[in-house]
N, CA and C atoms as a LAMMPS dump frame, in Angstrom:
ITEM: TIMESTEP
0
ITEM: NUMBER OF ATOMS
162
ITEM: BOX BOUNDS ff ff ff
-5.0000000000000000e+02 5.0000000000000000e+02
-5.0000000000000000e+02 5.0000000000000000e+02
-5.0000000000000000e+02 5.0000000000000000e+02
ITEM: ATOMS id mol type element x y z
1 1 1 N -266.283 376.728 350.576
2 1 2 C -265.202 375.8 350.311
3 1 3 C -264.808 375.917 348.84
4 2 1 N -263.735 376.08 348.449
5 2 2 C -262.972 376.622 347.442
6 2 3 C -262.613 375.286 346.579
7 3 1 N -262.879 375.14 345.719
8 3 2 C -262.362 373.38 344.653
9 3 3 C -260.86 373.604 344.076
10 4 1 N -260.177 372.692 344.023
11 4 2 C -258.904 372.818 343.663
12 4 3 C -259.118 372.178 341.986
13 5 1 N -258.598 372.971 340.951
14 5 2 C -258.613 372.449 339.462
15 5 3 C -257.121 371.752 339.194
16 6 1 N -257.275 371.008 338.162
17 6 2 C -255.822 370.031 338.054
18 6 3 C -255.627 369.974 336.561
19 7 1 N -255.3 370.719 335.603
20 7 2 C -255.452 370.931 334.168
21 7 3 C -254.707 370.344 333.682
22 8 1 N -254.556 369.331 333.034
23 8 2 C -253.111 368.988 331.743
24 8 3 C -252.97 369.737 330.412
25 9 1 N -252.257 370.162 330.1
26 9 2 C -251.803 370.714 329.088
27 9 3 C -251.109 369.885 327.907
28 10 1 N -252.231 369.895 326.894
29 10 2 C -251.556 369.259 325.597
30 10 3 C -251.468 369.672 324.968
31 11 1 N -250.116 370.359 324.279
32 11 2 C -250.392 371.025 323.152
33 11 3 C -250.253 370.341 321.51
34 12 1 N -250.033 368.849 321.743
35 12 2 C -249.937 368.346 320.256
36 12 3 C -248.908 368.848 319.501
37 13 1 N -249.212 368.868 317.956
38 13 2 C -248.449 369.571 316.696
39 13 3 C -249.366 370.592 316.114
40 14 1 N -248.365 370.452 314.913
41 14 2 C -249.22 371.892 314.027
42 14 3 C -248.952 373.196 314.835
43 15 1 N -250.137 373.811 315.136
44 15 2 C -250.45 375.108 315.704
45 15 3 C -250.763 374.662 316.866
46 16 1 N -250.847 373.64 317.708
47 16 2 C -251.237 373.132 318.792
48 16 3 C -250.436 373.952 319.792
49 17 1 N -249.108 374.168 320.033
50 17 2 C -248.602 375.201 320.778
51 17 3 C -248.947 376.394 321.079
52 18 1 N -248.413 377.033 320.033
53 18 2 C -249.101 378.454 319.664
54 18 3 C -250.559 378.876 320.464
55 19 1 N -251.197 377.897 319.664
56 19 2 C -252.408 377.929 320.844
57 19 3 C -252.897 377.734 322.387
58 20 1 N -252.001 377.162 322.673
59 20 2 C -252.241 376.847 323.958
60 20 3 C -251.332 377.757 324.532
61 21 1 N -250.05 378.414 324.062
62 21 2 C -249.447 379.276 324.951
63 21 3 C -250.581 380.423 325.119
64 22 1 N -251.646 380.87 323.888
65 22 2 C -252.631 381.779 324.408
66 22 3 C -253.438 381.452 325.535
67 23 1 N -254.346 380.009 325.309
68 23 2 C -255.22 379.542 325.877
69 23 3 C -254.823 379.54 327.562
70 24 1 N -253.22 379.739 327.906
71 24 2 C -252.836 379.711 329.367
72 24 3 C -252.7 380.868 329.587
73 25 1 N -252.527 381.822 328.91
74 25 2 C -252.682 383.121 329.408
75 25 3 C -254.468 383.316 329.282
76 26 1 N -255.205 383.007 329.041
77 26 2 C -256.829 383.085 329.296
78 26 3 C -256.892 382.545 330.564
79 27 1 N -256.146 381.208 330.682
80 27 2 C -256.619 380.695 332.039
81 27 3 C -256.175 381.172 332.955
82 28 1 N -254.671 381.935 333.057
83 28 2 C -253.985 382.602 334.248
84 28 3 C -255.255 384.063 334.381
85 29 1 N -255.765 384.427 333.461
86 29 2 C -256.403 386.015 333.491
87 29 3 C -258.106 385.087 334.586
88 30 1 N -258.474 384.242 334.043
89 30 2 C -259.368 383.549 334.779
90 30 3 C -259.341 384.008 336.219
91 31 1 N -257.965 382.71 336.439
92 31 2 C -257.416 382.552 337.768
93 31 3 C -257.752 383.635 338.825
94 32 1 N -256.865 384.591 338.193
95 32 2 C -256.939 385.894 338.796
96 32 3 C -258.144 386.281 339.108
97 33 1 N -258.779 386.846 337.951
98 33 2 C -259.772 387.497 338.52
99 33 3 C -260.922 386.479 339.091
100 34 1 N -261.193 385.483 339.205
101 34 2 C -261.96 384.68 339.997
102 34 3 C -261.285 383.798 341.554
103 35 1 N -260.001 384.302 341.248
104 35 2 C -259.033 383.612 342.637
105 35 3 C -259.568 381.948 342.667
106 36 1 N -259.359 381.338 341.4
107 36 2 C -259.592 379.998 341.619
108 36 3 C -258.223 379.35 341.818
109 37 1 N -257.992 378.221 341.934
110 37 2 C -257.086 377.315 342.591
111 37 3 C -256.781 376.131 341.588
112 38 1 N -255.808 376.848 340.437
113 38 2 C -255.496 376.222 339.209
114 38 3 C -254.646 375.534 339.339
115 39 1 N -253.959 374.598 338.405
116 39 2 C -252.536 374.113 339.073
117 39 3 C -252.701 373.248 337.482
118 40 1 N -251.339 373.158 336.911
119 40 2 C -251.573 372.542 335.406
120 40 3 C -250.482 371.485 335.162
121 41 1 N -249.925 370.915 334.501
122 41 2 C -249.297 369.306 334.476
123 41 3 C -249.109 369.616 332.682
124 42 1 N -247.97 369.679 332.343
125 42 2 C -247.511 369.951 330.709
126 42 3 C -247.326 368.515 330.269
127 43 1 N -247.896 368.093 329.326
128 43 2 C -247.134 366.727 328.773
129 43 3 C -247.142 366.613 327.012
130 44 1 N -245.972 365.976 326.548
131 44 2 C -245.798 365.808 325.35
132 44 3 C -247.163 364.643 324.753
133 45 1 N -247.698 365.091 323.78
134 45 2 C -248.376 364.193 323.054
135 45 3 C -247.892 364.313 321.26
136 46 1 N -247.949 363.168 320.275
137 46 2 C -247.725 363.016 319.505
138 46 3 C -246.246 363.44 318.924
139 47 1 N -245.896 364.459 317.88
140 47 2 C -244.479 364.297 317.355
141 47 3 C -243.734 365.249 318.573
142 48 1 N -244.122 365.476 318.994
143 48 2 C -243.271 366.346 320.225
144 48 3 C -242.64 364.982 321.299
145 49 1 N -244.221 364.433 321.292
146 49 2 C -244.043 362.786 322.12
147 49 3 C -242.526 362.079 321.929
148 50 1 N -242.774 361.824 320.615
149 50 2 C -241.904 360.899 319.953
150 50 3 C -240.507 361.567 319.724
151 51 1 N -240.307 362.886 319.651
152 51 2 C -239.15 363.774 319.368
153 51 3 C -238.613 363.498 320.807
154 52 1 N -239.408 363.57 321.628
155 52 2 C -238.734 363.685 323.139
156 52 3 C -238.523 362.834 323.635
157 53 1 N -238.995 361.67 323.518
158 53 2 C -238.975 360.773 324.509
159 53 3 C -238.984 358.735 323.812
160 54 1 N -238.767 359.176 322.258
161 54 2 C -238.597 358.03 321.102
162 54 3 C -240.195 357.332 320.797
């Protein structure tokens, strides 16, 4: 029986992006080669927060 993963994605400020656009290509290379059952949820935290959404 196979587990289903449910990841949120925060990338914050600063370099917080940057990084995480790598860190999802680690997890897609994961995915793959282990055929797990990823599934991820993007959300604004801090000045991205507030830029987007007041």
């Amino acid at each position: 029986m196979s587990k289903n993963y449910h990841i949120a994605v925060l990338p914050g400020d600063g370099i917080g992006p940057e990084v995480m656009t790598q860190a999802l290509k680690v997890l897609d290379a994961v995915r793959n080669r282990f055929a797990m059952r990823i599934t991820t949820s993007h959300y604004d935290v801090g000045g991205a927060a507030i830029d987007n959404h007041g």
